[in-house]
PQR file of N, CA, C, O and H, with PARSE charges and radii, in Angstrom:
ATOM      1  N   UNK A   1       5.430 -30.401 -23.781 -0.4000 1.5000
ATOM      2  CA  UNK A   1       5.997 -29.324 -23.000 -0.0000 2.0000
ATOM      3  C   UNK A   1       5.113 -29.100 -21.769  0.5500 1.7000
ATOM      4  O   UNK A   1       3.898 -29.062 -21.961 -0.5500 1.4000
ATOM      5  N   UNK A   2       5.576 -28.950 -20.555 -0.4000 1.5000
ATOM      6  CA  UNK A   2       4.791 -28.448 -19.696 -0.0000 2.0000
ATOM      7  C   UNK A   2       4.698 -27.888 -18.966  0.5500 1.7000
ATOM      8  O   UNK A   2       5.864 -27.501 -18.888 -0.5500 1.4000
ATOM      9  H   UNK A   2       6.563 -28.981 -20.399  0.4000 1.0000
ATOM     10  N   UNK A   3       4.096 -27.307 -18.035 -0.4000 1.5000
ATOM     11  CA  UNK A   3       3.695 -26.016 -17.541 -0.0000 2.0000
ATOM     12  C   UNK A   3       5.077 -25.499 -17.403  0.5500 1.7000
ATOM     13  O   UNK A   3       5.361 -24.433 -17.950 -0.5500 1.4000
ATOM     14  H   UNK A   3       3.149 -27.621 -18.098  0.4000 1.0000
ATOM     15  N   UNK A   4       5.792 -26.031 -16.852 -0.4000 1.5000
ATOM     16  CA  UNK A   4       7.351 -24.832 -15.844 -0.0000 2.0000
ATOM     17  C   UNK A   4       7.957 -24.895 -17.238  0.5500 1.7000
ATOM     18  O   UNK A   4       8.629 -23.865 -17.290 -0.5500 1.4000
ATOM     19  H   UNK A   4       5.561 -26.897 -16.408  0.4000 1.0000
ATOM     20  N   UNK A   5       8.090 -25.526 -18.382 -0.4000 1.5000
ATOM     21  CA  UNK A   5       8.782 -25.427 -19.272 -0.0000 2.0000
ATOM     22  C   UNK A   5       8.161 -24.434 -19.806  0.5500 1.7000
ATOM     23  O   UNK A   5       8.892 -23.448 -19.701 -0.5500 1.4000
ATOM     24  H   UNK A   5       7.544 -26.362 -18.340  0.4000 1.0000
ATOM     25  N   UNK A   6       6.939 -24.107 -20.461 -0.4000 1.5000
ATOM     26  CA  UNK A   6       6.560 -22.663 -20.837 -0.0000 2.0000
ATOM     27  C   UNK A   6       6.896 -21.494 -20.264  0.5500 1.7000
ATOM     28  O   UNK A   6       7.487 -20.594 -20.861 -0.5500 1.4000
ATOM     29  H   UNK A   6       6.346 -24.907 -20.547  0.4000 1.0000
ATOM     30  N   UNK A   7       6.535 -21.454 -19.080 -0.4000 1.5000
ATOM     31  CA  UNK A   7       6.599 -20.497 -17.972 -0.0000 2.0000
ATOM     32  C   UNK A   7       8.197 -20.021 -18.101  0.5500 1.7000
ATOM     33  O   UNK A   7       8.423 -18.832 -17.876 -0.5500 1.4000
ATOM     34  H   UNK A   7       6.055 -22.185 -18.595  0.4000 1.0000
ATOM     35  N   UNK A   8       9.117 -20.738 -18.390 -0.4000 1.5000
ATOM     36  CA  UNK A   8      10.278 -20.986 -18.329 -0.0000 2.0000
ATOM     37  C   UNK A   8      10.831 -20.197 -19.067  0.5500 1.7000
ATOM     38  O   UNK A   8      11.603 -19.288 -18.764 -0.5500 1.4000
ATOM     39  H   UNK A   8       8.933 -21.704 -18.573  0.4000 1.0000
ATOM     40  N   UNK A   9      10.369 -20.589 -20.307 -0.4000 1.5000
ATOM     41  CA  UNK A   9      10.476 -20.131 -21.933 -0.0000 2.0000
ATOM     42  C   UNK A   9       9.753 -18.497 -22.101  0.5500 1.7000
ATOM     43  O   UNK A   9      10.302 -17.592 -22.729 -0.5500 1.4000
ATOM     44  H   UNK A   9       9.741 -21.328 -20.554  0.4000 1.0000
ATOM     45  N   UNK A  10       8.454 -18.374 -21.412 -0.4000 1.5000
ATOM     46  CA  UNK A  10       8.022 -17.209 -21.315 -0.0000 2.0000
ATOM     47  C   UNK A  10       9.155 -16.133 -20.715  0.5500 1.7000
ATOM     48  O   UNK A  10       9.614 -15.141 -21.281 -0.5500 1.4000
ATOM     49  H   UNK A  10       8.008 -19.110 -20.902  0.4000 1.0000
ATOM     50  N   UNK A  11       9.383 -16.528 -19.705 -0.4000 1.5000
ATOM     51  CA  UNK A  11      10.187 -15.823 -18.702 -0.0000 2.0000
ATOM     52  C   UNK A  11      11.146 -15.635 -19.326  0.5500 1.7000
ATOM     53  O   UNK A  11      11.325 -14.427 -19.176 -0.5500 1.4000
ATOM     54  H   UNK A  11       9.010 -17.334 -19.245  0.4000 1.0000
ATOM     55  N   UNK A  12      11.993 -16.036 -20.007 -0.4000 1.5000
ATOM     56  CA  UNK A  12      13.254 -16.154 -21.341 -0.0000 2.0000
ATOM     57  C   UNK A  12      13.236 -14.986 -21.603  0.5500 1.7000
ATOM     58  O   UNK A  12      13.818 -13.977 -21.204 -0.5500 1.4000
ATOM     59  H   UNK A  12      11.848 -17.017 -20.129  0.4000 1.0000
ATOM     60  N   UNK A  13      11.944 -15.415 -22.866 -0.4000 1.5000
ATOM     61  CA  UNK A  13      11.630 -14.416 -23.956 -0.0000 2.0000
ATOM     62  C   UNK A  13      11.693 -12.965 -23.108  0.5500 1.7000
ATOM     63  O   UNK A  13      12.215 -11.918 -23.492 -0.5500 1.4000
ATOM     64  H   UNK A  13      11.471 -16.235 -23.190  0.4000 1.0000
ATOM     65  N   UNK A  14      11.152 -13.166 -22.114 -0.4000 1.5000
ATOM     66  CA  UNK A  14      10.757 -11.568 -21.781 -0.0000 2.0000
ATOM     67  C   UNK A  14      12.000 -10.883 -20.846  0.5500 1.7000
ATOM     68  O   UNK A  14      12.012  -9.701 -20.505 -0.5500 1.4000
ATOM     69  H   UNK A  14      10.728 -14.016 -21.802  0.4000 1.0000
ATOM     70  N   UNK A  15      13.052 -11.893 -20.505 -0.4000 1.5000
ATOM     71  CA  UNK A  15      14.067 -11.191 -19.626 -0.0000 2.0000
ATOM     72  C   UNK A  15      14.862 -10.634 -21.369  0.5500 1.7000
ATOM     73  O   UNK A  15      15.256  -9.472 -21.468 -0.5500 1.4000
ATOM     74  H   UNK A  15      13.042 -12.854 -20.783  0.4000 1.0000
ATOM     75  N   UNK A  16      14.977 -11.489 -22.426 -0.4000 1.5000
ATOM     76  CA  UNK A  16      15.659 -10.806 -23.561 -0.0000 2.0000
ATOM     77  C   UNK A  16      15.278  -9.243 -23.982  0.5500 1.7000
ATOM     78  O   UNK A  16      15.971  -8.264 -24.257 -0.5500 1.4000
ATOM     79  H   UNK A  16      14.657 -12.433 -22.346  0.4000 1.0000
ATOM     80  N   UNK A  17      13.789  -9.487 -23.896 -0.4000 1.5000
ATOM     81  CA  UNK A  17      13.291  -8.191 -24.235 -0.0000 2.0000
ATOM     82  C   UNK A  17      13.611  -7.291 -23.949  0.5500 1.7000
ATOM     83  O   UNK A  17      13.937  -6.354 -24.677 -0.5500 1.4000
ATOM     84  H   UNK A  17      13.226 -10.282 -23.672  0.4000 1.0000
ATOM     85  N   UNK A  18      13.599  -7.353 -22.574 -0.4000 1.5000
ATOM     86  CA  UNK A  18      13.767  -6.443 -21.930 -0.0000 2.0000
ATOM     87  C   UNK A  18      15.382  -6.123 -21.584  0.5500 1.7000
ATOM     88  O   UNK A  18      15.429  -5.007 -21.066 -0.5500 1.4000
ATOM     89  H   UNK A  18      13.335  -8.114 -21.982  0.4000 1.0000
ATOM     90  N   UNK A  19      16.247  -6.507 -21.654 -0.4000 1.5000
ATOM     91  CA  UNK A  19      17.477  -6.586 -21.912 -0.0000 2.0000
ATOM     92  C   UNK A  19      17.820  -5.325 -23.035  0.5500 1.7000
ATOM     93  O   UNK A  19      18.565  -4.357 -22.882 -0.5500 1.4000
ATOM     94  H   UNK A  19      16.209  -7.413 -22.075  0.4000 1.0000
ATOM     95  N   UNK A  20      17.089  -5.670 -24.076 -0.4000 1.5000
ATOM     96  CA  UNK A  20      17.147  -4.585 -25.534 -0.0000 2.0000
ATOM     97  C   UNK A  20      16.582  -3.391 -24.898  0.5500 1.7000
ATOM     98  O   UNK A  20      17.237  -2.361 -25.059 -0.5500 1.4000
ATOM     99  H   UNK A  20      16.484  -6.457 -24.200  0.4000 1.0000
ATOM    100  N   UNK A  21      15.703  -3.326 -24.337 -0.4000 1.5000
ATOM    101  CA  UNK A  21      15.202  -1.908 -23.985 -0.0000 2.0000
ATOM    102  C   UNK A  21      16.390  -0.953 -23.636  0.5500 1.7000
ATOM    103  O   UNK A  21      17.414  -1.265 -23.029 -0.5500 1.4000
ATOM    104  H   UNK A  21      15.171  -4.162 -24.207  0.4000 1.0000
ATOM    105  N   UNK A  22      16.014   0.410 -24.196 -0.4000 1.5000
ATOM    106  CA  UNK A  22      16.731   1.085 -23.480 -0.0000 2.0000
ATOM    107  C   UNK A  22      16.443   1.788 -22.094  0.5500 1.7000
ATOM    108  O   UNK A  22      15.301   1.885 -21.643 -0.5500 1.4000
ATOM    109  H   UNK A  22      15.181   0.663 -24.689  0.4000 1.0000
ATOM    110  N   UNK A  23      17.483   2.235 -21.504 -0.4000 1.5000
ATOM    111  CA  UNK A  23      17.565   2.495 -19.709 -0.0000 2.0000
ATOM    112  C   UNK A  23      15.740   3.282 -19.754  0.5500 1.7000
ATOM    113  O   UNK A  23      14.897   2.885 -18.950 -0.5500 1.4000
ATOM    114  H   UNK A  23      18.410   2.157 -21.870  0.4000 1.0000
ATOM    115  N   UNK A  24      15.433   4.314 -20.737 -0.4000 1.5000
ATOM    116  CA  UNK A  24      14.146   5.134 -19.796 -0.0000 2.0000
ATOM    117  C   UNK A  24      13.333   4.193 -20.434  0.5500 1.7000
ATOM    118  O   UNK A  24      12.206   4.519 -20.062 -0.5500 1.4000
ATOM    119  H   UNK A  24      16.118   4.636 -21.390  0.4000 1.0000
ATOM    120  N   UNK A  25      13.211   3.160 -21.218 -0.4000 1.5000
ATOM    121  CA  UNK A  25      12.091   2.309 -21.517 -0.0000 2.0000
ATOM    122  C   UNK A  25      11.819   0.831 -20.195  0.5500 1.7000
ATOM    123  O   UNK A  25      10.882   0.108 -19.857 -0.5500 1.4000
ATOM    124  H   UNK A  25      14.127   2.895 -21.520  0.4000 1.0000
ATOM    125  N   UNK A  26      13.340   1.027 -19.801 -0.4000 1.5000
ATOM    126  CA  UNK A  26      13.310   0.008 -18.722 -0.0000 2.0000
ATOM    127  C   UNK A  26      12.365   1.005 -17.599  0.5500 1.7000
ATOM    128  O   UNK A  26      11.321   0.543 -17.141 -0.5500 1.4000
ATOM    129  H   UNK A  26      14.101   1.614 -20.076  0.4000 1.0000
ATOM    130  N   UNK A  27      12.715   2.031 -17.317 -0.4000 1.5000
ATOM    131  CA  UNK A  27      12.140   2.598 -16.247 -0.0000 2.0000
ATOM    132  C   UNK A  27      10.838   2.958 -16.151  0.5500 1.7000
ATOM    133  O   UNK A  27      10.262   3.159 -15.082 -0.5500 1.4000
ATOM    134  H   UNK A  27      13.564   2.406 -17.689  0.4000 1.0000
ATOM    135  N   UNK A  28      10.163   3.083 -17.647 -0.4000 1.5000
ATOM    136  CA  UNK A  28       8.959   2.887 -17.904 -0.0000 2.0000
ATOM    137  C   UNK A  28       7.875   1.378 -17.904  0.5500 1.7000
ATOM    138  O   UNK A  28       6.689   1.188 -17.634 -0.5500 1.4000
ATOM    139  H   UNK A  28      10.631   2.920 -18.515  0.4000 1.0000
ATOM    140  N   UNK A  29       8.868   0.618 -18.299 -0.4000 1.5000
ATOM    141  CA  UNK A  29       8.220  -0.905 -18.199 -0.0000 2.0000
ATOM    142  C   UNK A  29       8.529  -0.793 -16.200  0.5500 1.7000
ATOM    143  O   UNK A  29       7.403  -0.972 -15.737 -0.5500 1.4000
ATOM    144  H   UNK A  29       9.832   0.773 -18.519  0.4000 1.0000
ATOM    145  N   UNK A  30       9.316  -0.630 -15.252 -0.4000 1.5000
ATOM    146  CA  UNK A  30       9.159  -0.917 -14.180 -0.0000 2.0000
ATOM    147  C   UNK A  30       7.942  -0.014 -13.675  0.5500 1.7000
ATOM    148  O   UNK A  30       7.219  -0.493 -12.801 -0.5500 1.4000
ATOM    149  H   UNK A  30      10.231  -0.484 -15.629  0.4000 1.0000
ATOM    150  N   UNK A  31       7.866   0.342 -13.814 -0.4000 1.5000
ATOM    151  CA  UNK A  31       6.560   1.643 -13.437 -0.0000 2.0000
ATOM    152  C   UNK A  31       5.774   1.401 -13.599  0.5500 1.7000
ATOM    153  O   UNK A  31       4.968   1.896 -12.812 -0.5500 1.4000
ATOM    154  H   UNK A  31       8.453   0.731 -14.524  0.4000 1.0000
ATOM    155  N   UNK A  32       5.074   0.340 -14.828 -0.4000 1.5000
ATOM    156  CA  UNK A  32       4.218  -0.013 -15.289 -0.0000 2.0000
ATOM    157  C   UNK A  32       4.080  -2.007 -14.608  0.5500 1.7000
ATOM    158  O   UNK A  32       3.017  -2.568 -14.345 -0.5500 1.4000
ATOM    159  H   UNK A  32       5.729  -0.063 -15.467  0.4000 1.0000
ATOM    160  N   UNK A  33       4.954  -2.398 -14.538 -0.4000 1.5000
ATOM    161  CA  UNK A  33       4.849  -3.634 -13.447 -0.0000 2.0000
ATOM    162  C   UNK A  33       4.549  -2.928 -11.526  0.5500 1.7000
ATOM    163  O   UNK A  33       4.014  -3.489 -10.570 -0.5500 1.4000
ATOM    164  H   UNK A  33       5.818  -1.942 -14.753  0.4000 1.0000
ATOM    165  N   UNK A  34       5.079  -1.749 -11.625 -0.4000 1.5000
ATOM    166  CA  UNK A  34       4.828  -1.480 -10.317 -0.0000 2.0000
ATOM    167  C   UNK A  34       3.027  -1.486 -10.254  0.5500 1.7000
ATOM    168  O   UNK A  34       2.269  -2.104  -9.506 -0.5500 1.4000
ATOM    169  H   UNK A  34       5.514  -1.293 -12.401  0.4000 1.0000
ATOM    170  N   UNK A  35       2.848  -0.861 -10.981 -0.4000 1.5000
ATOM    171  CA  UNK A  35       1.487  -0.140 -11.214 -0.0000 2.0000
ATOM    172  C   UNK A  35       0.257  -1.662 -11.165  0.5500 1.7000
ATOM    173  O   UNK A  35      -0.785  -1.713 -10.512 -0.5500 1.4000
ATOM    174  H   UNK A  35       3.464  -0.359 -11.588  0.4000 1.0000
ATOM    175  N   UNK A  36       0.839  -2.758 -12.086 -0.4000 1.5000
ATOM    176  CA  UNK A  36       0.128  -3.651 -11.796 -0.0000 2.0000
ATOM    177  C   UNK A  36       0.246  -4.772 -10.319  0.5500 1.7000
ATOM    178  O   UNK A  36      -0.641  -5.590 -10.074 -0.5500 1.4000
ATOM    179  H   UNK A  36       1.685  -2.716 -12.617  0.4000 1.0000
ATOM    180  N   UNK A  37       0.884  -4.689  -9.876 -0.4000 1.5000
ATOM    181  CA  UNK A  37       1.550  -5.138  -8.371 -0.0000 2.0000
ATOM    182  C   UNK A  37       0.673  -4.413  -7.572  0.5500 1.7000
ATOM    183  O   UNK A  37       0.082  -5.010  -6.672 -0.5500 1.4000
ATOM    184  H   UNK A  37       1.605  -4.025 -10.075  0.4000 1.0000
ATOM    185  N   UNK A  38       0.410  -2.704  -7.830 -0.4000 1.5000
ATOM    186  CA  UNK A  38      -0.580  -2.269  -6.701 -0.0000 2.0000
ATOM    187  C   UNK A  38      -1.973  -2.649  -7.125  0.5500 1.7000
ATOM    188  O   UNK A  38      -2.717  -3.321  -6.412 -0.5500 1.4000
ATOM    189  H   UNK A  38       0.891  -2.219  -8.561  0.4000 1.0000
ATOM    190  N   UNK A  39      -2.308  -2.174  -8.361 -0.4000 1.5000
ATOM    191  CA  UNK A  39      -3.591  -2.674  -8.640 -0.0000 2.0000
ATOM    192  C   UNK A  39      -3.996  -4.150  -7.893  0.5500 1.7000
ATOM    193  O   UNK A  39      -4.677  -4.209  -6.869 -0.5500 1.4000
ATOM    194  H   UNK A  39      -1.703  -1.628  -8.940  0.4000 1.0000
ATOM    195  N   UNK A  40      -3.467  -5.276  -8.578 -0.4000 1.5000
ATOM    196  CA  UNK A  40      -3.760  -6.110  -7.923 -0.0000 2.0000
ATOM    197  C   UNK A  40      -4.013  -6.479  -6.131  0.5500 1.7000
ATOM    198  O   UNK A  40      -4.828  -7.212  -5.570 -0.5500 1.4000
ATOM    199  H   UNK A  40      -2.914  -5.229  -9.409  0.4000 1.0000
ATOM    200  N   UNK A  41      -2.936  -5.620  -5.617 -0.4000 1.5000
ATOM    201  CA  UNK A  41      -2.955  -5.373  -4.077 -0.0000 2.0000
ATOM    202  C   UNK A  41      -4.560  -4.677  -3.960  0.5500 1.7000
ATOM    203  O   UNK A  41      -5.510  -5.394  -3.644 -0.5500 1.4000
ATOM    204  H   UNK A  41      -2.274  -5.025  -6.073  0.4000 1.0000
ATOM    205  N   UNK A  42      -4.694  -3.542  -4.186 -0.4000 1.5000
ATOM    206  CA  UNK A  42      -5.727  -3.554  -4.421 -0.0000 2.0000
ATOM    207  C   UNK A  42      -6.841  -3.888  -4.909  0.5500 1.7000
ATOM    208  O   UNK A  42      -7.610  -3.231  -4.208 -0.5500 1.4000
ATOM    209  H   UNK A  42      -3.923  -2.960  -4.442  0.4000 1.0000
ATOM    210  N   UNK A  43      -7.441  -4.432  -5.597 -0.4000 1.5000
ATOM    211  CA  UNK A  43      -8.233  -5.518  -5.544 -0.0000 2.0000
ATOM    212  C   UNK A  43      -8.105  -6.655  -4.313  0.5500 1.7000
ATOM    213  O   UNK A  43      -9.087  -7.182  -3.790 -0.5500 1.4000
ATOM    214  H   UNK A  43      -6.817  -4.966  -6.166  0.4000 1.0000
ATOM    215  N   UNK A  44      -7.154  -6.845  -4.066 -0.4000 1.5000
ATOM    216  CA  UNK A  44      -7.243  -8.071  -2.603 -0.0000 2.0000
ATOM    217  C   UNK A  44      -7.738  -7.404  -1.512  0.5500 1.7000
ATOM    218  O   UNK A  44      -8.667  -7.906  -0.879 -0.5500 1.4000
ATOM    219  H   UNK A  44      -6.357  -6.417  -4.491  0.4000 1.0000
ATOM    220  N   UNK A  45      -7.118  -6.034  -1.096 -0.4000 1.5000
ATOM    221  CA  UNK A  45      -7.628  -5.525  -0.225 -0.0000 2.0000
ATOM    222  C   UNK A  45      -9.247  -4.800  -0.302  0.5500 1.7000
ATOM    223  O   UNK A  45      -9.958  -4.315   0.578 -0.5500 1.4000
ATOM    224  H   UNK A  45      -6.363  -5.627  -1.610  0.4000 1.0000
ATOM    225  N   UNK A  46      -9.425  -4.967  -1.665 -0.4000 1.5000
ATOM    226  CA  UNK A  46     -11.084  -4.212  -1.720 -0.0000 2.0000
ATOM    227  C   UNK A  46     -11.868  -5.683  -1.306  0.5500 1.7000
ATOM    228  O   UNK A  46     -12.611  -5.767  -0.327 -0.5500 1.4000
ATOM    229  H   UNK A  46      -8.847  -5.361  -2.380  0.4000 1.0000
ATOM    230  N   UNK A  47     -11.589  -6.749  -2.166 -0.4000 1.5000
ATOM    231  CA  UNK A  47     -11.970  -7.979  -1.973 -0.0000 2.0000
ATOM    232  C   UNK A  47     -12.359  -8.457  -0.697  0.5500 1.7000
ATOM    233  O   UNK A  47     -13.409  -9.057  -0.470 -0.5500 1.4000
ATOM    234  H   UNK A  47     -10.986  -6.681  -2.961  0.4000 1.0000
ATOM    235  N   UNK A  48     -11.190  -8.079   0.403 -0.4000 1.5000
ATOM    236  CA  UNK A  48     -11.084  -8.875   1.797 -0.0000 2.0000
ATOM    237  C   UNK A  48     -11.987  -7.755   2.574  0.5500 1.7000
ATOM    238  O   UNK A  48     -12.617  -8.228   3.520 -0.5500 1.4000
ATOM    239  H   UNK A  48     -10.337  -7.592   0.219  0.4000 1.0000
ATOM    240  N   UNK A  49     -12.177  -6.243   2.327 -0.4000 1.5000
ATOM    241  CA  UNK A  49     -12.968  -5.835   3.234 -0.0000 2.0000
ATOM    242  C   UNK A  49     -14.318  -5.904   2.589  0.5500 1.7000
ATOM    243  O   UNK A  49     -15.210  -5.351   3.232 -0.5500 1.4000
ATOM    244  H   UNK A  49     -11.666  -5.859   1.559  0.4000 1.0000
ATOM    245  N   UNK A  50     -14.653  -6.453   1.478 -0.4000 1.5000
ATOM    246  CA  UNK A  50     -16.062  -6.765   0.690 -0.0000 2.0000
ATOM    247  C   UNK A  50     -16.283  -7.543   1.613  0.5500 1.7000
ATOM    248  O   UNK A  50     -16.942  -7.120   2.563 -0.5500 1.4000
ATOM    249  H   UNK A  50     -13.928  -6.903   0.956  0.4000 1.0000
ATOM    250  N   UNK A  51     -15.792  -8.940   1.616 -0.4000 1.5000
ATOM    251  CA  UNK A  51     -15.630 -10.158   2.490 -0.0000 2.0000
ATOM    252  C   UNK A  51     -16.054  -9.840   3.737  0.5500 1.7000
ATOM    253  O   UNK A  51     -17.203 -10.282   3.778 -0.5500 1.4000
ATOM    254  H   UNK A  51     -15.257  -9.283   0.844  0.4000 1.0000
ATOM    255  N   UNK A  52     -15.820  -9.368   4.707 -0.4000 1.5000
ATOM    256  CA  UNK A  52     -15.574  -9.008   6.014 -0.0000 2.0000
ATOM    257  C   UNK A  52     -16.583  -8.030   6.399  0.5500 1.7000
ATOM    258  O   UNK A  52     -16.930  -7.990   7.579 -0.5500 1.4000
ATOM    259  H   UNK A  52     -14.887  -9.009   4.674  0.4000 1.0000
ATOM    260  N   UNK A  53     -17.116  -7.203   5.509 -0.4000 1.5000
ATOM    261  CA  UNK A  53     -18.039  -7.100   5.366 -0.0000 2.0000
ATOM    262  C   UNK A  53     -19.294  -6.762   5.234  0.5500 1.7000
ATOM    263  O   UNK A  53     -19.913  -5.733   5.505 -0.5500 1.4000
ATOM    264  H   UNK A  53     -16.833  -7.236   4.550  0.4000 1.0000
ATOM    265  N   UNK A  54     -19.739  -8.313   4.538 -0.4000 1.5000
ATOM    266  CA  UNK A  54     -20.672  -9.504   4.068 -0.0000 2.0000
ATOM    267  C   UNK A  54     -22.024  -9.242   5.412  0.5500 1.7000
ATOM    268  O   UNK A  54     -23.029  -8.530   5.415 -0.5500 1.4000
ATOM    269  H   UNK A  54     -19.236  -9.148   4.318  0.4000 1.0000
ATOM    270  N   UNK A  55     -21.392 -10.265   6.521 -0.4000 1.5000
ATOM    271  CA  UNK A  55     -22.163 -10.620   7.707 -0.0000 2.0000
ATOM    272  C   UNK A  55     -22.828  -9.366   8.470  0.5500 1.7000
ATOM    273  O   UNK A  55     -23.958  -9.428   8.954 -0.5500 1.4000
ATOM    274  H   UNK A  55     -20.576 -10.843   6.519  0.4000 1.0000
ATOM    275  N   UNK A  56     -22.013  -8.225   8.527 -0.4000 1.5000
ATOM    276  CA  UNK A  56     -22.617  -7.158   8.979 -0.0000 2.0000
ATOM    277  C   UNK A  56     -23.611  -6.374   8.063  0.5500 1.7000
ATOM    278  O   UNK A  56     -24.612  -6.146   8.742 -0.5500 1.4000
ATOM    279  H   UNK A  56     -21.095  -8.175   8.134  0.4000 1.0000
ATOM    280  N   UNK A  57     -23.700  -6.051   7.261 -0.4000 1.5000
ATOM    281  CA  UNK A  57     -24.708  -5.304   6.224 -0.0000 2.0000
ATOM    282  C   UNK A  57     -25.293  -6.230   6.022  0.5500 1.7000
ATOM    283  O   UNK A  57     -26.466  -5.913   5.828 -0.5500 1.4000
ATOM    284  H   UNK A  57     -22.887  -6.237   6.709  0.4000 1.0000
ATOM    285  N   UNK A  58     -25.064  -7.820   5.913 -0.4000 1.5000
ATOM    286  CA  UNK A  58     -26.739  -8.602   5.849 -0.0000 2.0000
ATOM    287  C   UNK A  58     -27.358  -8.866   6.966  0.5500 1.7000
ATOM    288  O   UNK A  58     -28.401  -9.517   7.024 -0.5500 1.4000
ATOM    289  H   UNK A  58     -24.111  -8.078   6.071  0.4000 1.0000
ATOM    290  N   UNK A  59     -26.549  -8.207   8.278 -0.4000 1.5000
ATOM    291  CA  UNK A  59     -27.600  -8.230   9.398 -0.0000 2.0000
ATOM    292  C   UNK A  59     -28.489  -6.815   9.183  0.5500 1.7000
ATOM    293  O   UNK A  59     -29.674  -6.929   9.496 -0.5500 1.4000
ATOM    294  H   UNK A  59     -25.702  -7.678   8.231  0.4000 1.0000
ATOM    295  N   UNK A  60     -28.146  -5.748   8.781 -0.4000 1.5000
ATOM    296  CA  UNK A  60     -28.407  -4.678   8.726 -0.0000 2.0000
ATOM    297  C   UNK A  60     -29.515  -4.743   7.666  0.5500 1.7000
ATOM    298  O   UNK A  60     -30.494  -4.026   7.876 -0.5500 1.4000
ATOM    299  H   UNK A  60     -27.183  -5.654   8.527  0.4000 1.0000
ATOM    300  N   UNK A  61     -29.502  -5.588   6.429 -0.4000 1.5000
ATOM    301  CA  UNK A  61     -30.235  -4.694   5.360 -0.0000 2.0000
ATOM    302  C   UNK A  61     -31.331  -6.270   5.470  0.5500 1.7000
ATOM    303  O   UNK A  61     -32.314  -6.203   4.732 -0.5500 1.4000
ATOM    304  H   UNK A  61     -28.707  -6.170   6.259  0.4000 1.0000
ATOM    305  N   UNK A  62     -31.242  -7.204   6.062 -0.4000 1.5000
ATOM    306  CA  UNK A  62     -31.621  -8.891   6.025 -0.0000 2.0000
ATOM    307  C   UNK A  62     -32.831  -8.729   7.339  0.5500 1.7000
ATOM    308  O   UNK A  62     -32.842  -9.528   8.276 -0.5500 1.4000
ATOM    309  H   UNK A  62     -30.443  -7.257   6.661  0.4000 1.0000
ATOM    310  N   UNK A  63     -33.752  -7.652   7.238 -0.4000 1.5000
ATOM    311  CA  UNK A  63     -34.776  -7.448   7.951 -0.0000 2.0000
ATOM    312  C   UNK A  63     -36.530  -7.468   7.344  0.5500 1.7000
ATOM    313  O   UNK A  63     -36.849  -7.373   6.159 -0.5500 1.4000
ATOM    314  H   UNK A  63     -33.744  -7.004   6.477  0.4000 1.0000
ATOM    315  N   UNK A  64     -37.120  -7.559   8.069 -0.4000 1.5000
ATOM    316  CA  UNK A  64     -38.341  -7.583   8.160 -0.0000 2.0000
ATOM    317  C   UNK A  64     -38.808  -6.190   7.018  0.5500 1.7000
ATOM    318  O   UNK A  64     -39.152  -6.208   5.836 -0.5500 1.4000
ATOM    319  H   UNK A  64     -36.861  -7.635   9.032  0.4000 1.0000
ATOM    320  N   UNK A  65     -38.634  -5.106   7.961 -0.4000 1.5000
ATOM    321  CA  UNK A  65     -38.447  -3.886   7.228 -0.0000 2.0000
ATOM    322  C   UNK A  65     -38.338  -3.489   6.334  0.5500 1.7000
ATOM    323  O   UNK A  65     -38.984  -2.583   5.808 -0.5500 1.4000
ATOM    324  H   UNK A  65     -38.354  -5.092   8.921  0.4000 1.0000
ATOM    325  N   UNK A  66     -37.142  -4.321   5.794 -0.4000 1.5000
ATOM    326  CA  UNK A  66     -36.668  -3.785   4.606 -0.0000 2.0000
ATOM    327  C   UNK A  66     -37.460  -4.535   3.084  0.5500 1.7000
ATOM    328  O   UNK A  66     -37.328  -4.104   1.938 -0.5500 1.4000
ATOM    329  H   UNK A  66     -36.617  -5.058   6.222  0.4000 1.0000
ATOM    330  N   UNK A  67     -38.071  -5.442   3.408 -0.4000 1.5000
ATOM    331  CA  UNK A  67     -38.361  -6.380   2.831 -0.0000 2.0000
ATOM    332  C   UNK A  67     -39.101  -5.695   1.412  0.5500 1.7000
ATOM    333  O   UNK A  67     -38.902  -5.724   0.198 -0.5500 1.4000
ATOM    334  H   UNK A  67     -38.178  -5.792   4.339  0.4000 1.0000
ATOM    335  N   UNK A  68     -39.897  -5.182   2.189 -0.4000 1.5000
ATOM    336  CA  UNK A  68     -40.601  -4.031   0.682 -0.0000 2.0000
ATOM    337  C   UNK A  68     -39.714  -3.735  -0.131  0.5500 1.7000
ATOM    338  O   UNK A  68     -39.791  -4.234  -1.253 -0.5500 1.4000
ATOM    339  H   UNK A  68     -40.059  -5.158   3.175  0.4000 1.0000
ATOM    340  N   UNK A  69     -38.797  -2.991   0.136 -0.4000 1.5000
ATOM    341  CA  UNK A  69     -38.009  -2.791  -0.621 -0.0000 2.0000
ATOM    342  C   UNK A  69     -36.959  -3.914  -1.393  0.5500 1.7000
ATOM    343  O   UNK A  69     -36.197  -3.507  -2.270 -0.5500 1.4000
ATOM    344  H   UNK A  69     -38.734  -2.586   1.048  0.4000 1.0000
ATOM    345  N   UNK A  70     -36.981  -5.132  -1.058 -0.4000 1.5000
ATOM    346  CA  UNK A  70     -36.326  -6.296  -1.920 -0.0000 2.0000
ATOM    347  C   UNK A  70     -37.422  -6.529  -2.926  0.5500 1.7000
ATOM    348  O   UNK A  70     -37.087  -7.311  -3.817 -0.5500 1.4000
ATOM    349  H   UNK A  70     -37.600  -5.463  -0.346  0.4000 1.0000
ATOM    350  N   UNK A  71     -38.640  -6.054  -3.014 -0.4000 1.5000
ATOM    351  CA  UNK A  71     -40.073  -6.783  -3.913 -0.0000 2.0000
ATOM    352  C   UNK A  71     -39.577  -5.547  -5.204  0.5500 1.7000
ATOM    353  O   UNK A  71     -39.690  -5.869  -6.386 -0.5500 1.4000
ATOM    354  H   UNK A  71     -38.912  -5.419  -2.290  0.4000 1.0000
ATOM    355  N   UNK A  72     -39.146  -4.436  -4.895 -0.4000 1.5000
ATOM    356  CA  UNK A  72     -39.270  -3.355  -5.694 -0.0000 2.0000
ATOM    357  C   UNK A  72     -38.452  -3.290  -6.858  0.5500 1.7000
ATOM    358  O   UNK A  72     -38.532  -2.323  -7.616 -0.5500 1.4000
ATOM    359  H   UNK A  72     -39.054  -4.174  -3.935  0.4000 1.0000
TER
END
């Protein structure tokens, strides 16, 4: 079996499931896919301004100066 065939089969199983749900359990499972859709958005966007930055605070903290304080 492979990959798209699982994926496939996963995707199955879970459109049935959810099929059985009733209407406020559907509206609760969407709420709860919404919820992970932002999370994840978030995380990318915490990620990309971690990223971005990087270069500025290691010019800032990547001194002479500060150096004592990296021994500590």
């Amino acid at each position: 079996m492979n990959t798209n065939t699982i994926t496939t089969h996963q995707e199955q199983s879970l459109l049935n499931k959810i099929r059985s749900l009733s209407p406020e359990k559907k509206t609760e499972l969407e709420d709860f896919v919404n919820f992970l859709h932002y999370k994840s958005e978030d995380h990318k966007i915490a990620s990309a301004a971690i990223k971005m930055s990087e270069k500025l605070f290691g010019e800032v903290w990547d001194n002479p100066e500060d150096a004592e304080y990296d021994r500590l």
